[in-house]
N, C-alpha and C positions, 0 to 999 in steps of 0.2 A: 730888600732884595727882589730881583728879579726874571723870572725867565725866559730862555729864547724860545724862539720857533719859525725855521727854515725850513721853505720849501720851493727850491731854485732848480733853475733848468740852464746849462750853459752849453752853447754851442761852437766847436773850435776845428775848421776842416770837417776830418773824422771825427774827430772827438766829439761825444758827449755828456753832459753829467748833469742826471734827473735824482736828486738827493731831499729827502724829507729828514729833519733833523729837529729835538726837542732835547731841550737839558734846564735843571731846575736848580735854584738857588741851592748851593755847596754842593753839586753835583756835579761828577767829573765824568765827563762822553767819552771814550776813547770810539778815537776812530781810525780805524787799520786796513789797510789794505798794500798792495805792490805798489811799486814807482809805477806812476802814468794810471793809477787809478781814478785820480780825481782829488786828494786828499788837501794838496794846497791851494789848489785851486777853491776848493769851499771855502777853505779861511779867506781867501783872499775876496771872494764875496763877504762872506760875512763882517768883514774888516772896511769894507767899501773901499777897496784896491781894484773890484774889477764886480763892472754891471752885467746882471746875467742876460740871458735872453727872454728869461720868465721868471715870475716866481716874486716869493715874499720873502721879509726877513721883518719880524719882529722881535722888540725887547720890551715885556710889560707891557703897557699898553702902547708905543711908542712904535710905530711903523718904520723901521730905518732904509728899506728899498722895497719898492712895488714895482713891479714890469709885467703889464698885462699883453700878450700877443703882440711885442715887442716897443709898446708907448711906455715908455719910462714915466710916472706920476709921482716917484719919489725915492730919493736917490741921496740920501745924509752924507755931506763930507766925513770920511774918517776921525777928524780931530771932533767930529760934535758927536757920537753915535755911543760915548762911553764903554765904545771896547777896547781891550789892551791887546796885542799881539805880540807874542815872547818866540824868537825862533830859536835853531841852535847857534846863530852867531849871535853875542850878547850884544854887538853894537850901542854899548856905553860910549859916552860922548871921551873921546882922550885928556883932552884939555882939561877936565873937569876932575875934582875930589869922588872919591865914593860918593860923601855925604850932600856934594852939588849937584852930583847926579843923579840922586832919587830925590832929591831936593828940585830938582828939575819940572816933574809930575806934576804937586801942587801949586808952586809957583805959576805953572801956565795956567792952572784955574783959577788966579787970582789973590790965592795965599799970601800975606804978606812973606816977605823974608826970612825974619826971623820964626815964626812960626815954623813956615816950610822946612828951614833946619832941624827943627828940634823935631818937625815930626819924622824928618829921614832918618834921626836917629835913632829915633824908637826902632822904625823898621827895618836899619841895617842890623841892629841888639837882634831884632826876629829873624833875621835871615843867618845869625851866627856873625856877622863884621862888628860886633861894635866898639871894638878896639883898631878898627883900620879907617876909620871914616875919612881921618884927612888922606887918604893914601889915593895916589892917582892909577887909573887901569894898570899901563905900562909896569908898576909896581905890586900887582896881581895875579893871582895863578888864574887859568884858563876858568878853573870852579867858581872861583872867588870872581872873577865879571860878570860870570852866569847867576851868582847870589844877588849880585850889584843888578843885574837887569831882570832880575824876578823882584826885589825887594822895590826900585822902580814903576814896573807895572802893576804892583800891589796900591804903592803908594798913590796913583790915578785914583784910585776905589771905584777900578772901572764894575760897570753890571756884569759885561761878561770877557771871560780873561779865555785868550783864544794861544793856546801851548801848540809851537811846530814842532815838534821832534826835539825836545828842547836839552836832551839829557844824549844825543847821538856822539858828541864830540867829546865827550869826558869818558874820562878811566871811568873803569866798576866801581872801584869806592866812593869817589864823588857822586857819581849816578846815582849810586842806591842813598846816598846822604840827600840828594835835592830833591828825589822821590818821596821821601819820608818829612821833607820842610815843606814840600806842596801842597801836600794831602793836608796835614795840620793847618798850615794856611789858608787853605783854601775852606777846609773843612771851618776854622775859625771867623772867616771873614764872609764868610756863607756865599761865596762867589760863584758866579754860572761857569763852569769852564770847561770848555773842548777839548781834548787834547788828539792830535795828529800823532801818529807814530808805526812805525814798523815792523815796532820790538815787541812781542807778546809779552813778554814781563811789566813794559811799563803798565799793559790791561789788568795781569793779574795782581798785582801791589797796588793801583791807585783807581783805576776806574769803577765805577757804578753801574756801566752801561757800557758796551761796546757796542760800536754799530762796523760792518764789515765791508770796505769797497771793489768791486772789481769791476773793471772798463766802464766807469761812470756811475756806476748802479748800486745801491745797499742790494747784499746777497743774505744779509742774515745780521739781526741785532737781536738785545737780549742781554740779562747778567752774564757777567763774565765766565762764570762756572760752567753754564747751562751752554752757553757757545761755545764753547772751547771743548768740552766734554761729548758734546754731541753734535761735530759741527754735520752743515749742510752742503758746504760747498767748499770742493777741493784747496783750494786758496787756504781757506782756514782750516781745513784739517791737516795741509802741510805745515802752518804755523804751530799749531798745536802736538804737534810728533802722533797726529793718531790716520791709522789705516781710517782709507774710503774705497770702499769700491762698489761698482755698481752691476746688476748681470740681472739674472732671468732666477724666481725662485721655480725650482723644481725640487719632483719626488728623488730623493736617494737612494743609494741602494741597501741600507735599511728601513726604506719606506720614511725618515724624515725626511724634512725640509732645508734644502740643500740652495745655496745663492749659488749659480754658474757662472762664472766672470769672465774676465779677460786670461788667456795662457792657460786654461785648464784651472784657473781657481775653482773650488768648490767648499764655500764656507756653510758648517750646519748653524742652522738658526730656529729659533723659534715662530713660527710665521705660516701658515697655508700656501700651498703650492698655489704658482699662478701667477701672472701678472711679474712687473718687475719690481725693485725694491732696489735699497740705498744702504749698506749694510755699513758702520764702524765697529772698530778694536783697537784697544793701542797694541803697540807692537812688544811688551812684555805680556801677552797674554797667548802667541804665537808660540806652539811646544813643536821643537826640531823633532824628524823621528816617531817612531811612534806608530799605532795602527790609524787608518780613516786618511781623510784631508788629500791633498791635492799635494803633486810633483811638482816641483817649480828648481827653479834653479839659479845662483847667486849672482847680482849683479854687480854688487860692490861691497868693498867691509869700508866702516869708518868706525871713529871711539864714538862710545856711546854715553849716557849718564850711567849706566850700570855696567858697562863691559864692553862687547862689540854689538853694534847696530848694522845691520846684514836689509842690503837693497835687494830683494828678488825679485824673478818676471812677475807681472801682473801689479808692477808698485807697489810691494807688499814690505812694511817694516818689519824687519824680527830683531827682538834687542837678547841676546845671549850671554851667558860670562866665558869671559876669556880663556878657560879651561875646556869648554866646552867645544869652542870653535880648535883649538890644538887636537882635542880629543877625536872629534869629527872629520878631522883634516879641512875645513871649512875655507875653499880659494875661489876667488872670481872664474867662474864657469862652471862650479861643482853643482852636482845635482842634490836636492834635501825631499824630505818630504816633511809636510808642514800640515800643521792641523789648530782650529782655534774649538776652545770649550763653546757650548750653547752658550752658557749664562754669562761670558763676556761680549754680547756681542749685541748691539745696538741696532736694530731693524726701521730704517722707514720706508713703507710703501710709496714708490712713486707713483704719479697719474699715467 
């Protein structure tokens, strides 16, 4: 087994994307960010789909692109570089059986025939088909191609298995079914694998590492818990359903330490006045009512995972139960007053 290590510079117009990336044998990167972050574009370097303008990409010891200040010295076609790339269209060959189609993989390494058969089979048995092997796509559910082109790029026994959003186009129950055959998988076959994605759940269920993209750039990598819990930069704190804001700390007018924000925010925290800071909370930690905290006033209601999730000035989440908002009279426009405890609330100083 063994591992990557990217670190590419791509230049496109505006666009740019200076990404350092490292993932270790049965180790799964999740890499997240908005559309037009950068996020396919990596794979499609790391896949040698597309030469950067800079930068390296190694596997083991095996250098698969070098581009120094823009002389290309080495540049692996795709079919030699032993990575696999799984998107969310499963692009299974049609013509082809399940079982000729991950029978496909070894064969182009050289596999005899028969061999390559028997060993699709074992792999469709692992991916859950091993009753459909003669069965051709057209005669598959959407899940069932997507099983057919992960049991495929298993069967390469590529070094590193490069996942586009690969679970975007399936129901929830399929989703969370091929989540839980990847990780095993992958986890089993000790594979380096990437995975691209949008969806913070596929971080929290399968990844090891997330690293986080915004306008070309990693803003913030890290175990999943640890990023998502305390992010750094708005992007992922909107993924994560947790408050970010940022303001001036000053004294309060009980002599704490008070963050001053955007719209008359005034979060207390623990912290010395002075200087600015980066404060989070999740938005069930926000009490409607009450003495202290800051006026704000409601921007939007939507359902929440607990009740009603209340949008106010200063982009502040508040999550409430549904009695409460009836009780409150609680309507786009209305005015609340809002307050968060000290000990929910996550402080970092900024420069």
């Amino acid at each position: 087994m063994t591992s990557l290590h990217a670190e590419v510079a791509v230049r496109r117009g505006a666009f740019a994307l200076d990404v350092t990336l490292a993932a270790h044998p049965g180790e799964i990167v999740a890499v997240l960010g908005p559309n037009g972050a950068g996020k396919s574009t990596l794979l499609a370097v790391l896949a040698g789909h597309l030469v950067p303008a800079d930068g390296v990409v190694r596997v083991g010891e095996r250098t698969l692109t070098a581009v120094w200040q823009g002389r290309v010295e080495t540049d692996l076609r795709p079919e030699r570089r032993s990575v696999g790339l799984l998107g969310q269209d499963p692009l299974v060959f049609p013509h082809l059986s399940a079982r000729e189609n991950v029978a496909f993989a070894p064969r182009a390494a050289g596999v005899p025939a028969r061999d390559a058969r028997h060993a699709a089979d074992g792999w469709l048995a692992a991916v859950g088909l091993g009753g459909l092997a003669d069965r051709r796509p057209g005669e598959l559910s959407g899940g069932q191609r997507q099983r057919v082109a992960l049991a495929r790029a298993l069967a390469a026994e590529p070094d590193v298995l490069l996942l586009d959003e690969p679970f975007a186009q399936l129901d929830v129950r399929t989703a969370a079914e091929l989540r839980e055959l990847v990780r095993d998988q992958v986890r089993r076959t000790r594979t380096t694998t990437v995975l691209v994605t949008h969806d913070v759940l596929d971080a929290v269920t399968l990844a090891d590492r997330v690293v986080v993209l915004h306008d070309g750039q990693v803003v913030e990598h890290g175990r999943p818990l640890d990023v998502l819990t305390d992010p750094v930069h708005p992007f992922t704190a909107a993924l994560a359903g947790v408050n970010l804001v940022v303001g001036t700390l000053v004294t309060g007018a009980d002599a704490g330490t008070v963050l001053a924000g955007p719209d008359g925010l005034l979060v207390p925290c623990d912290a010395p006045p002075g200087g600015r800071a980066q404060l989070t909370f999740p938005p069930g930690a926000v009490v409607v009512g009450g003495d202290g905290g800051w006026t704000s006033r409601v921007v939007d209601l939507e359902p929440g995972t607990t009740g009603v999730r209340l949008r106010t000035t200063g982009d502040v989440l508040v999550d409430v139960p549904p009695a409460q908002v009836a009780l409150l009279g609680l309507h786009v426009g209305a005015t609340v007053r809002l307050a968060v405890p000290t000990e929910q609330v996550r402080v970092r100083p900024l420069p």
